[in-house]
N, C-alpha and C positions, 0 to 999 in steps of 0.2 A: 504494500500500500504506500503511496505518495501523496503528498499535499504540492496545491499548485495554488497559483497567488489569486485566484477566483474564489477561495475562501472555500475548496471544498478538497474532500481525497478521494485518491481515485484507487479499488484493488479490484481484484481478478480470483478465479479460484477455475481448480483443477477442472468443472463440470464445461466451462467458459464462459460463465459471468463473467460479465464488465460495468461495474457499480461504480458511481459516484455519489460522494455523501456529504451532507454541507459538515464542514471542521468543528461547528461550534456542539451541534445536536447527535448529530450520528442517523439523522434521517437522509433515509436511499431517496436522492436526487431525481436519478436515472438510472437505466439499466438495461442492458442488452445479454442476451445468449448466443455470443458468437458460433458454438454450437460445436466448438472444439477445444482440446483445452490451452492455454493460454502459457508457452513457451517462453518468452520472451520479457521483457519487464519491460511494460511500459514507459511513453516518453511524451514531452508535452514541448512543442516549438512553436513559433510566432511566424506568419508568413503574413504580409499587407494587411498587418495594424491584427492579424487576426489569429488567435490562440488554437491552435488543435491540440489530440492527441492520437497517439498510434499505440498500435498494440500487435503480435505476431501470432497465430496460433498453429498448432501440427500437432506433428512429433516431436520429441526427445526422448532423451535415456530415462529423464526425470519425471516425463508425464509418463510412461509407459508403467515406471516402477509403481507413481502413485494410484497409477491405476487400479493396479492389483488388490491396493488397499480399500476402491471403492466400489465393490463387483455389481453395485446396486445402479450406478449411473451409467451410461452408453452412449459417451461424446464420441463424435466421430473423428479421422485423424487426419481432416485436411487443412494443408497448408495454405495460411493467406498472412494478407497484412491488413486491417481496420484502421481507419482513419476517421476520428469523431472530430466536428467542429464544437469547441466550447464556448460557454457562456450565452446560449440562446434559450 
């Protein structure tokens, strides 16, 4: 999980939720099911005045392992990159 200067954090979990949550309360903002799980750590960059954030999901060694441990969930393991505009 990371905090970004919009006054909120952003985490992710193995199922591939992508939560935001305002810093002060712990209320879930927004929220997406990328629908695989979430590889990468998050990143948040500025492009023409305007804040995003990205996120990777697939495989790794490490979502594979977690997996094991969740035999109840069935994300699937494709590879992409998400790109959310923030602060709308």
């Amino acid at each position: 999980m990371f905090s970004c200067s919009l006054g909120f954090a952003i985490g992710t979990d193995i199922n591939g939720g992508f939560r935001a949550f305002d810093q002060d309360t712990g209320k879930i903002l927004w929220e997406a099911n990328l629908g695989s799980p979430v590889t990468g750590y998050p990143i948040t960059y500025l492009a023409n005045g305007k804040q995003y954030a990205a996120i990777s999901t697939g495989t790794s060694l490490a979502t594979s392992g977690l997996s094991r441990l969740t035999p109840d969930l069935h994300p699937t393991n494709k590879n992409a990159v998400y790109v959310f505009a923030l602060g709308e």
